[in-house]
Each structure stands twice: as structure tokens, then as C-alpha cells.
py3Dmol code that shows the C-alpha trace and the ligand (Angstrom):
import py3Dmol

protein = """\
ATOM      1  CA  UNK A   1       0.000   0.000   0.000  1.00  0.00           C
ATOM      2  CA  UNK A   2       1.363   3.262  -0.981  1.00  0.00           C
ATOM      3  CA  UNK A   3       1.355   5.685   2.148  1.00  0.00           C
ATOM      4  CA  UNK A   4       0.530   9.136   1.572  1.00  0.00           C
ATOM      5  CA  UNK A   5       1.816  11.870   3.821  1.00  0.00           C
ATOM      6  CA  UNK A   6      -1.052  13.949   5.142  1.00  0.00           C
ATOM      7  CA  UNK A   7       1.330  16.774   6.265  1.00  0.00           C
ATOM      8  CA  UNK A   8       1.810  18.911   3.192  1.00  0.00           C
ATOM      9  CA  UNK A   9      -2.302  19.032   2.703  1.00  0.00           C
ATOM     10  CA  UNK A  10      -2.448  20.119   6.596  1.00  0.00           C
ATOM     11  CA  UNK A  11       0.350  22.618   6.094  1.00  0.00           C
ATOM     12  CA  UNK A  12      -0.981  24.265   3.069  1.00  0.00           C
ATOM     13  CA  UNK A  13      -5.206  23.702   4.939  1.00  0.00           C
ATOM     14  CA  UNK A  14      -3.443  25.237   7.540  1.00  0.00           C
ATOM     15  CA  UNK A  15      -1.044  28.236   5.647  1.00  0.00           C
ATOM     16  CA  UNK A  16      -4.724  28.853   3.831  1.00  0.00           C
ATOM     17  CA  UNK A  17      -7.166  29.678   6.595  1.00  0.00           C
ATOM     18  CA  UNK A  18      -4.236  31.758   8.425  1.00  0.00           C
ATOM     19  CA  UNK A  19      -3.827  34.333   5.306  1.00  0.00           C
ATOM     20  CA  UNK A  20      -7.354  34.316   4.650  1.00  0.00           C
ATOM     21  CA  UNK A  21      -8.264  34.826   8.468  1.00  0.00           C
ATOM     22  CA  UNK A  22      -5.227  37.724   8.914  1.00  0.00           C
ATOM     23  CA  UNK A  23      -6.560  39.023   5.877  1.00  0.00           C
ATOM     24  CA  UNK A  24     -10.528  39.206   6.451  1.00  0.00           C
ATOM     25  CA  UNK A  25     -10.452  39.508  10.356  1.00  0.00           C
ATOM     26  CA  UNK A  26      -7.287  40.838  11.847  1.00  0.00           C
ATOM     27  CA  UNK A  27      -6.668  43.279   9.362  1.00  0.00           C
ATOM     28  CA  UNK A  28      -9.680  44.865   8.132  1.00  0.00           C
ATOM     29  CA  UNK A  29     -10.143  45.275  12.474  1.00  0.00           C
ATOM     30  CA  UNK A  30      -6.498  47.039  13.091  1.00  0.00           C
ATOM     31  CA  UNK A  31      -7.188  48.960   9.834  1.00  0.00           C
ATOM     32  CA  UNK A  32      -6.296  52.932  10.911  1.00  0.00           C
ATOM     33  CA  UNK A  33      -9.066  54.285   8.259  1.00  0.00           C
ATOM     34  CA  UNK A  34     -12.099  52.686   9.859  1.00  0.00           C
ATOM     35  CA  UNK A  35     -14.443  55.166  10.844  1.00  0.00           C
ATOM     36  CA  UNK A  36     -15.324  54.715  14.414  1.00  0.00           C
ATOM     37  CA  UNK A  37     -16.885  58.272  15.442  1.00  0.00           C
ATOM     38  CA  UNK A  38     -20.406  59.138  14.373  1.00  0.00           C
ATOM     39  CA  UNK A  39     -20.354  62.254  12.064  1.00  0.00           C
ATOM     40  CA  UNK A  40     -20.727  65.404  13.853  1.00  0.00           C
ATOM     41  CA  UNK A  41     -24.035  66.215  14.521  1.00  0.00           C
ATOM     42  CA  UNK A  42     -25.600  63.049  14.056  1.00  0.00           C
ATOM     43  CA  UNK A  43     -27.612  61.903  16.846  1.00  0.00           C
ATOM     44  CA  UNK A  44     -28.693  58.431  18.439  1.00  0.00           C
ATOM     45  CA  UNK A  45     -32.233  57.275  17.527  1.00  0.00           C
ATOM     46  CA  UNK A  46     -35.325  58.037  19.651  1.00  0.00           C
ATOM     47  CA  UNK A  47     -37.201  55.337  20.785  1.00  0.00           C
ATOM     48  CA  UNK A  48     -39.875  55.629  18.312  1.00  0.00           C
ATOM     49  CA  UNK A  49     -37.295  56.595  15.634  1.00  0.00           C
ATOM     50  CA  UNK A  50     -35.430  52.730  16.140  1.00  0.00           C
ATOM     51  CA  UNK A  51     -38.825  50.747  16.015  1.00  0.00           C
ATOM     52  CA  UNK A  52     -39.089  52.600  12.612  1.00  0.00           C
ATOM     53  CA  UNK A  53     -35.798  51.565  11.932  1.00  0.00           C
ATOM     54  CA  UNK A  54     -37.224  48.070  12.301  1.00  0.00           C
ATOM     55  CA  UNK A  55     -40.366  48.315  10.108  1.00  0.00           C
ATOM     56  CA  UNK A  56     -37.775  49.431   7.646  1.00  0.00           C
ATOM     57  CA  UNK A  57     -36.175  46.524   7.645  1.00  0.00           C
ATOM     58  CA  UNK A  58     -39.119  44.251   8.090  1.00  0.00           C
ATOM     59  CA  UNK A  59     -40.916  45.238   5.110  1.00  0.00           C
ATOM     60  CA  UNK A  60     -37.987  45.597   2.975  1.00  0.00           C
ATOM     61  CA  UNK A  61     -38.338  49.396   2.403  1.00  0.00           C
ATOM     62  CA  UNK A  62     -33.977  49.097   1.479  1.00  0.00           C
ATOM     63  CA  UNK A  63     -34.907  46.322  -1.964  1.00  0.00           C
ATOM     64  CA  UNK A  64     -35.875  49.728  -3.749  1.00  0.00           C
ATOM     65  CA  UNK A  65     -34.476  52.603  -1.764  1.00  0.00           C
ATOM     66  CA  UNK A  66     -31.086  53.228  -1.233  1.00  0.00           C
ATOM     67  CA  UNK A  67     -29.408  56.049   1.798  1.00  0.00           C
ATOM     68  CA  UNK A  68     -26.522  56.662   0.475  1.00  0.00           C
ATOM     69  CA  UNK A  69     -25.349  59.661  -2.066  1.00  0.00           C
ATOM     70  CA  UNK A  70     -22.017  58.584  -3.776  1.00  0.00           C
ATOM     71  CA  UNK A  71     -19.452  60.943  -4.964  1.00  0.00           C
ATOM     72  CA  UNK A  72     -20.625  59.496  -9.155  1.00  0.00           C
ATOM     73  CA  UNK A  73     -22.098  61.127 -12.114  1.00  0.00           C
ATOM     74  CA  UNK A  74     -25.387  59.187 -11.325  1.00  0.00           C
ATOM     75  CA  UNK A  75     -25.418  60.962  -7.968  1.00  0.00           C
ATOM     76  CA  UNK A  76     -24.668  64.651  -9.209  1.00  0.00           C
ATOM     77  CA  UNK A  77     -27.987  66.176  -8.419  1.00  0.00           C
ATOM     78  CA  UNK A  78     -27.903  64.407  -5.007  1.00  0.00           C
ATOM     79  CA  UNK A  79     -24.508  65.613  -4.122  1.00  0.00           C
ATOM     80  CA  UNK A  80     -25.128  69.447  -5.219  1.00  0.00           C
ATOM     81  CA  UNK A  81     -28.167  69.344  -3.262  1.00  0.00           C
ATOM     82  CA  UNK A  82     -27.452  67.276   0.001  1.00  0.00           C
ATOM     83  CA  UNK A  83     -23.647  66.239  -0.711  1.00  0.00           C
ATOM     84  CA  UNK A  84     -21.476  62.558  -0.364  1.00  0.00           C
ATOM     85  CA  UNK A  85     -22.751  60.518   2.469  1.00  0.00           C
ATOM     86  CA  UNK A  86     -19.448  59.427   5.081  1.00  0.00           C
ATOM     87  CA  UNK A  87     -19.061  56.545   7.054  1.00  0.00           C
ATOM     88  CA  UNK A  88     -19.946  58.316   9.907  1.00  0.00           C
ATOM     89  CA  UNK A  89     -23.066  59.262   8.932  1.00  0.00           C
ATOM     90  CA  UNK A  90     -24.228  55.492   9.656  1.00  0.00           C
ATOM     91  CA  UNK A  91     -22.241  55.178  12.875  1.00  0.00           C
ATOM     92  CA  UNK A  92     -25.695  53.675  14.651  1.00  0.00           C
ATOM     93  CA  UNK A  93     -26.970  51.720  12.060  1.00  0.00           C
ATOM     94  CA  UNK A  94     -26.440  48.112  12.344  1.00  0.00           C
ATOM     95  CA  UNK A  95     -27.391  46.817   9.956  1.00  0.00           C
ATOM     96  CA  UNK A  96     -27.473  50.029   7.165  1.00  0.00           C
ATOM     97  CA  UNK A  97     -29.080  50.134   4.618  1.00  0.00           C
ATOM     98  CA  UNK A  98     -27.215  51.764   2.060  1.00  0.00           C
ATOM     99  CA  UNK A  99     -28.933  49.450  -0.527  1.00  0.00           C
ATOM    100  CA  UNK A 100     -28.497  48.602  -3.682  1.00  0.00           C
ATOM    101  CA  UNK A 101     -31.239  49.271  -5.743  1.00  0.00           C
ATOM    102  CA  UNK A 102     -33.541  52.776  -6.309  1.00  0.00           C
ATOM    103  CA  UNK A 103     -36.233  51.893  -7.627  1.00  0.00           C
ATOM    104  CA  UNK A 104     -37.710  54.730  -5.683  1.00  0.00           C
ATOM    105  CA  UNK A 105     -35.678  57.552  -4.705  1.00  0.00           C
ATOM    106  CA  UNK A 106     -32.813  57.687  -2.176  1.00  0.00           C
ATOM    107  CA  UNK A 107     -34.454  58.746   1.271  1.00  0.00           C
ATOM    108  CA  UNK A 108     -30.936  59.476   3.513  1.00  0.00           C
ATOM    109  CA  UNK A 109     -31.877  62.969   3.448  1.00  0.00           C
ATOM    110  CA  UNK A 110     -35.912  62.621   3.343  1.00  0.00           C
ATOM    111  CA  UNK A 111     -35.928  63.847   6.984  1.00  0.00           C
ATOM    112  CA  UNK A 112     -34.462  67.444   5.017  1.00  0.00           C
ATOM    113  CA  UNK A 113     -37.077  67.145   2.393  1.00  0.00           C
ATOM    114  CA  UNK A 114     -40.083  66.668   4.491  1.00  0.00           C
ATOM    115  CA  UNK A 115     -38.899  68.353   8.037  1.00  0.00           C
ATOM    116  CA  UNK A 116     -39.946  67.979  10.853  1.00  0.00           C
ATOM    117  CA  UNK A 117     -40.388  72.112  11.347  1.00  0.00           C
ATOM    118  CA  UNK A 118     -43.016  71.870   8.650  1.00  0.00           C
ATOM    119  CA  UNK A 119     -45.356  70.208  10.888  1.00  0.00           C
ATOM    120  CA  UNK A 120     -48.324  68.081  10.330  1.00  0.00           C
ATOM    121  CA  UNK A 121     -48.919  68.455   6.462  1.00  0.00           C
ATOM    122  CA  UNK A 122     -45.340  67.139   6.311  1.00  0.00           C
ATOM    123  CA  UNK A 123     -46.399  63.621   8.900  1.00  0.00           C
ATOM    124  CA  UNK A 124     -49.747  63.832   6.758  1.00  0.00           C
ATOM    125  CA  UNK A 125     -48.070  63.463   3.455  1.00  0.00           C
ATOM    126  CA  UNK A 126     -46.029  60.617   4.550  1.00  0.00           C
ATOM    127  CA  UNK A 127     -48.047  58.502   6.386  1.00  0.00           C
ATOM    128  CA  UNK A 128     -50.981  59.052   3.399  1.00  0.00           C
ATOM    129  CA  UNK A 129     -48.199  58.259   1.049  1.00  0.00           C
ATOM    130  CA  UNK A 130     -46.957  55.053   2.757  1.00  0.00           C
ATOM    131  CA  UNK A 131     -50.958  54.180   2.670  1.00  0.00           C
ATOM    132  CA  UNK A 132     -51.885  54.984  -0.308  1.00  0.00           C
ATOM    133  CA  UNK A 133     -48.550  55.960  -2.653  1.00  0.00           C
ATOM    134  CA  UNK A 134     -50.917  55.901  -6.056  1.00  0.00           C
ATOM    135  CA  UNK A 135     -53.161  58.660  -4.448  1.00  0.00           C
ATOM    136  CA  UNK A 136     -49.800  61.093  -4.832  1.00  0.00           C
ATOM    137  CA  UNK A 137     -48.452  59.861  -7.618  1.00  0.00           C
ATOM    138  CA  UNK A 138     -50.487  57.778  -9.719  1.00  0.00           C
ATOM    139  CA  UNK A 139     -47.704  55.856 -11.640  1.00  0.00           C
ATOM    140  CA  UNK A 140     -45.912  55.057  -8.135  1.00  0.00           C
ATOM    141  CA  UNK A 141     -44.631  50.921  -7.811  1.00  0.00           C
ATOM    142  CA  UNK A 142     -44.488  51.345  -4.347  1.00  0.00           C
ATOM    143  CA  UNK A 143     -46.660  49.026  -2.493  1.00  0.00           C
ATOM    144  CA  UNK A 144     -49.476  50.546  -0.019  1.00  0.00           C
ATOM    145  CA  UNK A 145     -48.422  49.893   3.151  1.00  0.00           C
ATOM    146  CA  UNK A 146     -51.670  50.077   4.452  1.00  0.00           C
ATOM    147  CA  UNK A 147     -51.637  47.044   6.806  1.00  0.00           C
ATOM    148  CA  UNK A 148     -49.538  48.993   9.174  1.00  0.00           C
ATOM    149  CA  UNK A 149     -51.265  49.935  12.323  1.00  0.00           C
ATOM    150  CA  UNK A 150     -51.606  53.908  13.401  1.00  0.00           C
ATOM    151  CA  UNK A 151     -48.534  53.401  15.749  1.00  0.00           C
ATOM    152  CA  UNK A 152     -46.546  51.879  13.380  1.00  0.00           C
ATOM    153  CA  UNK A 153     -46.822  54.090  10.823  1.00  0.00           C
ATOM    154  CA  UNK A 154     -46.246  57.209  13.332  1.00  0.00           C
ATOM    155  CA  UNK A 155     -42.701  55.260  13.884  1.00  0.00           C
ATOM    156  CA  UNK A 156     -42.051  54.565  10.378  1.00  0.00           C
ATOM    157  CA  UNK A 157     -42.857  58.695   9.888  1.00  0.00           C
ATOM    158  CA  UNK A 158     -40.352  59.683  12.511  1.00  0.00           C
ATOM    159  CA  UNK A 159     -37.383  57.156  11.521  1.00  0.00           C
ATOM    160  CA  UNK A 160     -37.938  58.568   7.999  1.00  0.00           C
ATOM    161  CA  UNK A 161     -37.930  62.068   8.708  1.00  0.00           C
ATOM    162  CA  UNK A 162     -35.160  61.708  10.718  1.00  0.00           C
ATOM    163  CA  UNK A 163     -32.847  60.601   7.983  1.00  0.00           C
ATOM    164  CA  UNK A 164     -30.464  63.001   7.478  1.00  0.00           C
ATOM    165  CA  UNK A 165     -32.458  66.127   9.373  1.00  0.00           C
ATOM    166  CA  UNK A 166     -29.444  66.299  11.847  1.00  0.00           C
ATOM    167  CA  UNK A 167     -27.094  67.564   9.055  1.00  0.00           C
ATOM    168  CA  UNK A 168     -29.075  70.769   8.612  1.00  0.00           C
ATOM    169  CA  UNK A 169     -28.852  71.218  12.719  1.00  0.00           C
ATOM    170  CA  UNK A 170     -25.185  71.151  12.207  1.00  0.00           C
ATOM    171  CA  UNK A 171     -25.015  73.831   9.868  1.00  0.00           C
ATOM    172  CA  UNK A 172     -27.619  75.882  11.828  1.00  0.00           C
ATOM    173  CA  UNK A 173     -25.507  75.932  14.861  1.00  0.00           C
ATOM    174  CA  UNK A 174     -21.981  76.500  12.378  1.00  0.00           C
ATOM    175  CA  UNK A 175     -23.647  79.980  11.690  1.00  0.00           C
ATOM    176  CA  UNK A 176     -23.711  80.159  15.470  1.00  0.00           C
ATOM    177  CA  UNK A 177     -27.663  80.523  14.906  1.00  0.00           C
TER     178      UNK A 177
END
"""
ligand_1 = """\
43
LIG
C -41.315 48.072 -4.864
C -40.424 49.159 -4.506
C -40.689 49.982 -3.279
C -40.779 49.550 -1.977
C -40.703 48.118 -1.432
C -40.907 50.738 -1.165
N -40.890 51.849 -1.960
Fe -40.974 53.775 -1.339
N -41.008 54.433 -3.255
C -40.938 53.619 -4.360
C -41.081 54.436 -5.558
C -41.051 53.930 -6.978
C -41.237 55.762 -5.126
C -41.442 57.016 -6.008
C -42.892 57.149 -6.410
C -43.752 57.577 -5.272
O -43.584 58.708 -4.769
O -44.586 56.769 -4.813
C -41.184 55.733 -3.671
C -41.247 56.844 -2.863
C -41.040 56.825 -1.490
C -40.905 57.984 -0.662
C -40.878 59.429 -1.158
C -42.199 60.067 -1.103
C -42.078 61.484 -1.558
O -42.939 61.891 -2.345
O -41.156 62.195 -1.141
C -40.747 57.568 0.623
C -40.541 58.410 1.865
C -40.789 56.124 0.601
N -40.972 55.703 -0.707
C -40.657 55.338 1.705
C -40.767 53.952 1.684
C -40.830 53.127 2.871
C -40.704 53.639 4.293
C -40.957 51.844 2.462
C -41.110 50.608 3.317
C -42.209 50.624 4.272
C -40.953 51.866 1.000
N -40.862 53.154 0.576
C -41.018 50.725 0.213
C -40.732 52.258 -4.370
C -40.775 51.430 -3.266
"""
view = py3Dmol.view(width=600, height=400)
view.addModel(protein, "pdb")
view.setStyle({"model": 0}, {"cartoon": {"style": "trace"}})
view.addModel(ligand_1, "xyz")
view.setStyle({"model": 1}, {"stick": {}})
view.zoomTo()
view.show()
């Protein structure tokens, strides 16, 4: 019977997982560019701001909308208007949903397009458009979300209209306002 040594195929199993584990563990976590500060300005989510978070995620708001403005052609109207998200602008989302796909329109800076200062027509809007979107906008593929009870729907309102608002606090109290 011919004996085969087993070493070599340990030593290279072995030689394998080490690079690959130095390389996608140890490294990426002693990296000195990872962004470990929250942008400033950017605050921690209320209460009812995180279960809207959740909803978010449970009914798979991120498959069409992305929150995240990238520094492309694509994105130029974005970035003249609300600029290049940063890393640190998703310090306390885990996970984020920066998304892939926009088949609606990026919403990490809705909470800037329908603000909170503008009151209840703003909260009206949203929540009508989350239960009805074809009533604003007849063409709309988004589905009606109009399952969701009254309280969820008031969270899913102030997580959205969060996104992003903080940014214009930061440049409110820059002008020492
Ligand atoms: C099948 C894809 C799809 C899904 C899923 C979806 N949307 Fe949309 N959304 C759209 C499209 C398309 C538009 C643009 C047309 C419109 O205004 O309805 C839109 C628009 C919006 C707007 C902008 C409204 C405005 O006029 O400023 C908000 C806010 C929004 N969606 C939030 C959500 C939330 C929150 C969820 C999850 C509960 C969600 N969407 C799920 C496709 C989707």
C-alpha cells in the first residue's frame, strides 16, 4: 500500500485559513481608516425613531431605496443638493441600509425634504403616502403599506424624517444661529 503523507495538505489547509483569516479579520479590524466616530451632529435614535428603523427593515423598504449619495455622475444632483454621504453618517446603524437598488428615490436625506419644522402636512403626506402611494403619484410601484397599524406608521414617519435632518442642525448651529 502506498502511504501518503497527510502533512503537506495540513500545512498548506493550515497556511490557507491563516492568510485568509489575517486578511478578512485581523486586518480589516487594526485597519487605521475605519471610521469609528459618528459624524458630527448626528444623533442616536429616539425610541420611536429605532422601532421605525425596524419596520424598515421588516418590510424591505432598502430592496428599492437606497441612503446613500455617492461621490458618481449618477449621484450629481444628489450631491449638489445634500452632498457625499461618510461613514460616519451610519455610525448607529447596524445593519445600514445603504442598498443597492432605487427603484424609488434615495431617502438618507428625506428627513431634510419633508422636516420635521413643517409640521403636520409634512407627517400627513407621509403617512398618506406610505398608505396609499398611487393617491400622490399615480404611476408610483411602491406598495401601499396600508396594513400597518396607526402606531406603526407614526414610527415609520419619525425614523424617515429623521434621515439626514441632523445635518441641517449642524449647519444651523456653524452659523452660530
Ligand atoms: C417596490 C419598490 C418599493 C418599496 C418596497 C418601497 N418603496 Fe418607497 N417608493 C418607491 C417608488 C417607486 C417611489 C417614487 C414614487 C412615489 O412617490 O410613490 C417611492 C417613494 C417613497 C418615498 C418618497 C415620497 C415622496 O414623495 O417624497 C418615501 C418616503 C418612501 N418611498 C418610503 C418607503 C418606505 C418607508 C418603504 C417601506 C415601508 C418603501 N418606501 C417601500 C418604491 C418602493
Amino acid at each position: 500500500m502506498r502511504y501518503i503523507s497527510v502533512f503537506p495538505i495540513v500545512a498548506i489547509l493550515c497556511i490557507l485559513f491563516g492568510s485568509a483569516f489575517t486578511g478578512l479579520v485581523i486586518a480589516p479590524g487594526v485597519a487605521s481608516d475605519v471610521v469609528r466616530a459618528p459624524s458630527v451632529g448626528l444623533v442616536a435614535y429616539s425610541p420611536s425613531e429605532a422601532k421605525g428603523r425596524k419596520i424598515y427593515a421588516r418590510e424591505g423598504c432598502v430592496y428599492c431605496h437606497s441612503q446613500q449619495v455617492r461621490n458618481v455622475k449618477a449621484d450629481e444632483n444628489l450631491v449638489a443638493a445634500f452632498g457625499v454621504s461618510k461613514a460616519g453618517d451610519y455610525f448607529y446603524d447596524l445593519p445600514h441600509f445603504l442598498g443597492t437598488s432605487r427603484q424609488g428615490p434615495d431617502l438618507s436625506n428625506e428627513g431634510r425634504v419633508w422636516r420635521r419644522e413643517i409640521g403636520a402636512p409634512a407627517r400627513d403626506y407621509l403617512i398618506g403616502h406610505f398608505i396609499n402611494p398611487r393617491q400622490y403619484n399615480p404611476n408610483s410601484i411602491m406598495p401601499a403599506f396600508d396594513y400597518l397599524s396607526t402606531q406603526e406608521l407614526s414610527d415609520l414617519t419619525d425614523y424617515i424624517q429623521s434621515l439626514g435632518a441632523w445635518k441641517d442642525n449642524v449647519k444651523v448651529a456653524a452659523a452660530g444661529l
